[in-house]
C-alpha positions as CSV (number, residue, x, y, z in Angstrom):
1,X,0.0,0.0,0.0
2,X,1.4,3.9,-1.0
3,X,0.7,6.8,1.3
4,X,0.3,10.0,-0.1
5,X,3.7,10.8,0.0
6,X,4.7,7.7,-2.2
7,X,6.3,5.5,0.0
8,X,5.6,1.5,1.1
9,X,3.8,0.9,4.2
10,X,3.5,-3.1,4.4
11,X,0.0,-4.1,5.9
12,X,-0.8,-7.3,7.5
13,X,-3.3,-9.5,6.2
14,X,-6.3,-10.5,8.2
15,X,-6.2,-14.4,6.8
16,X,-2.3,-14.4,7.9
17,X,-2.0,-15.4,11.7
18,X,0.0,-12.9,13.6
19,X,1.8,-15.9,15.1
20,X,3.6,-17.5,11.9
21,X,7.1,-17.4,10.9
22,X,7.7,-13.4,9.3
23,X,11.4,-14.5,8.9
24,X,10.7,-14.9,4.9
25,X,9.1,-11.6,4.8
26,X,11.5,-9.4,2.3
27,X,12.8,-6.5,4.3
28,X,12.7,-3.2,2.3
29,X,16.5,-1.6,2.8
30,X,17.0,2.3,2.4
31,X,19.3,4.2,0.6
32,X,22.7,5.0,1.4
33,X,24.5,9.1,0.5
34,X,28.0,9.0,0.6
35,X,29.8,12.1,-0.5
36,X,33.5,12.8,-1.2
37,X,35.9,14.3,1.7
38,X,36.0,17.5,0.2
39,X,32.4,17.4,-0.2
40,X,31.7,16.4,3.1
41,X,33.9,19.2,4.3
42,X,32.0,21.8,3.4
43,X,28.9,20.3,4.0
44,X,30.0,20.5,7.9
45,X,30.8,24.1,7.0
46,X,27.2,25.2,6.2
47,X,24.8,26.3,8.8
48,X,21.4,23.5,7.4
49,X,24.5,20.9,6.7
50,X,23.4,21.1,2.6
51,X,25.0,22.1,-0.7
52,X,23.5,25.5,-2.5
53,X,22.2,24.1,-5.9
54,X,20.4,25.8,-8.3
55,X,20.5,23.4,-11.1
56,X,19.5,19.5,-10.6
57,X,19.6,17.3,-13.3
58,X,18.7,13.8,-13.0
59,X,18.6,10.9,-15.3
60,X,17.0,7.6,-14.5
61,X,17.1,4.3,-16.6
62,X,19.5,3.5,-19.2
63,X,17.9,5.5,-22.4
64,X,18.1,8.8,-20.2
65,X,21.8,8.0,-18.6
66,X,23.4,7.5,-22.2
67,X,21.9,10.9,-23.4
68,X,23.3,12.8,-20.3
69,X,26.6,10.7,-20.6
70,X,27.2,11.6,-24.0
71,X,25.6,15.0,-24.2
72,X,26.2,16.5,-20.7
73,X,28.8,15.0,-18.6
74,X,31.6,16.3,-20.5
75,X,35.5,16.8,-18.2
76,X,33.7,20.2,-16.5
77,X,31.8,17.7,-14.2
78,X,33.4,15.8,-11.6
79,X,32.1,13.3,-9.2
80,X,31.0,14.3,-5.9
81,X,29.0,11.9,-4.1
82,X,26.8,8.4,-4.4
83,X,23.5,6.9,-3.8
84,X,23.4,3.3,-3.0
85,X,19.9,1.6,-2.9
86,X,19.0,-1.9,-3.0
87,X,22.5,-3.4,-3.1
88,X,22.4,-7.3,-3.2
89,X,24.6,-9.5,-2.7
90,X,24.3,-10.9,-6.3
91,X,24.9,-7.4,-8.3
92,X,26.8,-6.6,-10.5
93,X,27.9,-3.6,-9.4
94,X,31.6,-1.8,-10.9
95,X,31.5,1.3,-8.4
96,X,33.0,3.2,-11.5
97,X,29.5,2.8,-13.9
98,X,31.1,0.9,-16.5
99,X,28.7,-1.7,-16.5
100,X,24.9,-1.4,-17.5
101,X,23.6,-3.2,-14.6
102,X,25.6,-0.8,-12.0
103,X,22.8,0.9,-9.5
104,X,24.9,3.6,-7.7
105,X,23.7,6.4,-8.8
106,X,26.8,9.3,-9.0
107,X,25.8,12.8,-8.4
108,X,28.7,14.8,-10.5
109,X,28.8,18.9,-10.0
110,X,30.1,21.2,-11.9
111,X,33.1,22.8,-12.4
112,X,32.6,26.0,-13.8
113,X,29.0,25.6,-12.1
114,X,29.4,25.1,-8.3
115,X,25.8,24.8,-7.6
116,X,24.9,22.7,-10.2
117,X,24.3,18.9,-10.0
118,X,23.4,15.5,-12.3
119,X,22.6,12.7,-10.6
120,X,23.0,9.5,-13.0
121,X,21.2,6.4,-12.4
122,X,21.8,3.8,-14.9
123,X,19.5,1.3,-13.7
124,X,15.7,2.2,-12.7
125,X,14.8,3.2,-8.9
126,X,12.9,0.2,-7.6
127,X,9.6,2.1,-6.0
128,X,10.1,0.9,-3.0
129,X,13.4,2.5,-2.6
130,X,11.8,5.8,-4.2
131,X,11.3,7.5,-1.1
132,X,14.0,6.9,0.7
133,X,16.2,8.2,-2.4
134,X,14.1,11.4,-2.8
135,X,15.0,11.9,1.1
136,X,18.5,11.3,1.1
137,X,19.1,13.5,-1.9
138,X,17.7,16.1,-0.7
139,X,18.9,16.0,3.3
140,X,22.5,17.3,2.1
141,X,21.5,19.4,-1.4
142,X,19.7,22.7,-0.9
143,X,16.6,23.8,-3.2
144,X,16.2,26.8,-1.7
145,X,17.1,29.0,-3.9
146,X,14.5,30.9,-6.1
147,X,16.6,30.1,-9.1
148,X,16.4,26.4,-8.6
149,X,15.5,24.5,-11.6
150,X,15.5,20.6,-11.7
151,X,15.1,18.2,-14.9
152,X,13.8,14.9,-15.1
153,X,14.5,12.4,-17.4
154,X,13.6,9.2,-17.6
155,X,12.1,6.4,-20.2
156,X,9.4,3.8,-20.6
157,X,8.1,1.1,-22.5
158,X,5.2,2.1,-25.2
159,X,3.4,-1.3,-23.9
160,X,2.5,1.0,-21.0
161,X,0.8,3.8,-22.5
162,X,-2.7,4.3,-22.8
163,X,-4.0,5.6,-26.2
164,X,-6.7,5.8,-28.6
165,X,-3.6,4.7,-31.0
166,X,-2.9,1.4,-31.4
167,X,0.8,0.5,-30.8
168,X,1.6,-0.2,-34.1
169,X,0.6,3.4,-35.1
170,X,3.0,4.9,-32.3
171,X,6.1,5.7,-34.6
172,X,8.3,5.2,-31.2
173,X,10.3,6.5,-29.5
174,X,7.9,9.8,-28.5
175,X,8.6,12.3,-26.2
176,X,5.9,13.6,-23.3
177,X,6.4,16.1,-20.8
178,X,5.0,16.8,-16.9
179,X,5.8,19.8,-14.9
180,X,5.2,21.4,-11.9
181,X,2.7,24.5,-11.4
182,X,5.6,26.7,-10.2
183,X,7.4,25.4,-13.6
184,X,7.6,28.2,-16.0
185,X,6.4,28.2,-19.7
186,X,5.9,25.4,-21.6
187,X,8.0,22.2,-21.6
188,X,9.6,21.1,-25.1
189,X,7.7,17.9,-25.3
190,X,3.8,17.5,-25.6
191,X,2.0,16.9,-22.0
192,X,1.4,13.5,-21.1
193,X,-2.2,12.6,-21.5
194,X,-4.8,11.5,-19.4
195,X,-5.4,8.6,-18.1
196,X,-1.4,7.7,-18.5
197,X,0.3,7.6,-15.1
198,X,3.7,7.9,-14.2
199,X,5.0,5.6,-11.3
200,X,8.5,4.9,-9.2
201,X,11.0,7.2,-8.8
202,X,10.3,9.8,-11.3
203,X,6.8,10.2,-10.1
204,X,8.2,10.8,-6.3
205,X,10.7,13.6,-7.4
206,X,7.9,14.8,-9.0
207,X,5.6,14.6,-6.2
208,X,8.3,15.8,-4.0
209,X,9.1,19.0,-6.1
210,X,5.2,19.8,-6.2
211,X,4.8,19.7,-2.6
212,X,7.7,22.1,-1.5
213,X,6.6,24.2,-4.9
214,X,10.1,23.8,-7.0
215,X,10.2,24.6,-10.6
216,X,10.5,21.0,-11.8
217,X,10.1,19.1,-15.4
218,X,9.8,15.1,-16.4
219,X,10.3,14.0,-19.5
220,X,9.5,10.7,-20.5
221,X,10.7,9.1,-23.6
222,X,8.4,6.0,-24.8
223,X,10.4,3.3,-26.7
224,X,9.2,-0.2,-27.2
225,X,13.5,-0.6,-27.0
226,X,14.4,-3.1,-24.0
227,X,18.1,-1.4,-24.7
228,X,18.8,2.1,-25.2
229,X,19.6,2.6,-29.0
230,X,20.4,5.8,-30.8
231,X,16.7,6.9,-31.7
232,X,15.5,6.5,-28.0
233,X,18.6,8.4,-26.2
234,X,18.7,10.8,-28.9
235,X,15.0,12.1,-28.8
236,X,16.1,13.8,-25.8
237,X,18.1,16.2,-27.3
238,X,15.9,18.8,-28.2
239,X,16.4,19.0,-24.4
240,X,19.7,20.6,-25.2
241,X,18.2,24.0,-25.5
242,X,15.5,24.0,-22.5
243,X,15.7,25.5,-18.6
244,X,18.1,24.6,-16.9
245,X,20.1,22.4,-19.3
246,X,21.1,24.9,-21.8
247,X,22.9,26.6,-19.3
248,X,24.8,23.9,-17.9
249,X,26.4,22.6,-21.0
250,X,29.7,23.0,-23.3
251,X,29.1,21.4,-26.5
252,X,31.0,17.8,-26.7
253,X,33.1,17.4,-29.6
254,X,33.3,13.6,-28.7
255,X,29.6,13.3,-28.3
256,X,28.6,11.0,-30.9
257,X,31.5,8.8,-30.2
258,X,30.6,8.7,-26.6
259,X,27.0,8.0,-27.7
260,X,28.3,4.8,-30.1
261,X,30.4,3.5,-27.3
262,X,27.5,3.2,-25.0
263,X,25.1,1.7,-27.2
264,X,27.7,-1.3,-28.0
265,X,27.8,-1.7,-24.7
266,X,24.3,-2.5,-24.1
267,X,24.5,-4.4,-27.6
268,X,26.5,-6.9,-26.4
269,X,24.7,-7.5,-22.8
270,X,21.9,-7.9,-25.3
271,X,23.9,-10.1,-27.7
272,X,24.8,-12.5,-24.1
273,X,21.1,-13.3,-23.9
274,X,20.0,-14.9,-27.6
């Protein structure tokens, strides 16, 4: 069952005696910040214990992480800090983000850009861990400035849309686009329709920004892609020239390159499985 504010409350079942065996019951861990020395330094330093941010940018799944990898996360951003969230034992988990399948999620900041952030999930937020990663995001970064911005991005599979359209008549990958009422103008992608719904972590940023009124923006790219290929990571980058990412960016010379080295990458995981 989901509260209001998105997280998992496990209810007991009347047919279940309270008297059996709960020892197989899956336990619902929470996610782990850990930030850099330096970081963690000045954290100490400031009087509510956060970072000043006025730019967030956060990509979640594998479609969304290859665009900012290739288009975004050029040498001006350096990593900072790290989200760990439902670690187990059998993972496959590099540390450095060199494998598809890595969950830490690195937030890198920006050189030239102090108060700027991108937080890179590879793999999808499992919703029960959603809460507990909006929290311990924002317990040590600050979104109180009235110039803060944050970005969304994020994909999912056209089999979950709802449409008068059959699938077939999609033309995927698409673009659709949520905001926030304290969101200026108009986001770059058409507004997700009614009675689609967006779910996990996205949705609880979302819900999040809402609540404590912060200029916020999803975008959602539907691809009927298991793998991130080049039509579904590039249909982000109109994105290039929206609030706040424009202003964030150096162009990448070795964008493409980045971009072709990525998508092999998946390739071949997907290659492992025929």
């Amino acid at each position: 069952m989901a509260s209001f504010f998105g997280e998992i409350i496990q209810s007991r079942s009347r047919a279940v005696d309270e008297d059996e065996d709960e020892l197989d019951c899956p336990t619902i861990s929470t996610t782990n910040i850990r930030w850099s020395p330096v970081v963690r330094a000045e954290v100490l330093k400031k009087p509510d214990g956060k970072l000043p941010c006025q730019s967030l940018i956060i990509a979640i799944g594998p479609a969304a992480s290859a665009f900012a990898q290739s288009y975004i996360l050029t040498e001006n951003y350096y990593v900072v800090g790290a989200l760990f969230s439902g670690l187990e034992d059998t993972d496959i988990n590099t540390f450095d983000q060199l494998s598809p399948t890595d969950k830490t999620c690195y937030i890198y900041r920006c050189r030239q850009i102090p108060d700027a952030f991108l937080c890179l999930c590879k793999t999808d937020v499992s919703p029960e861990q959603s809460y507990s990663f909006t929290e311990q995001l924002f317990s040590c970064i600050s979104s109180d400035s009235p110039h803060f911005y944050m970005s969304i991005l994020c994909s999912c599979m056209t089999s979950e849309y709802k449409s008068d359209v059959p699938v077939s008549d999609m033309n995927p990958p698409f673009l659709r686009s949520l905001k926030t009422n304290k969101f200026p103008g108009t986001p770059l992608g058409p507004y997700l329709e009614q009675p689609n719904l967006v779910s996990g972590l996205p949705a609880q940023l979302l819900t999040y920004a809402q609540m404590k009124d912060l200029k916020t923006v999803l975008y959602i790219c539907y691809t009927d892609s298991v793998y991130p290929d080049y039509a579904s990571i590039r249909i982000f980058h109109p994105l290039l020239q929206s609030t706040p990412i424009r202003d964030l960016i150096q162009e990448n010379p070795r964008a493409e390159e980045a971009l072709k080295k990525i998508v092999e990458l998946y390739s071949v995981q997907n290659v492992m499985y025929l």
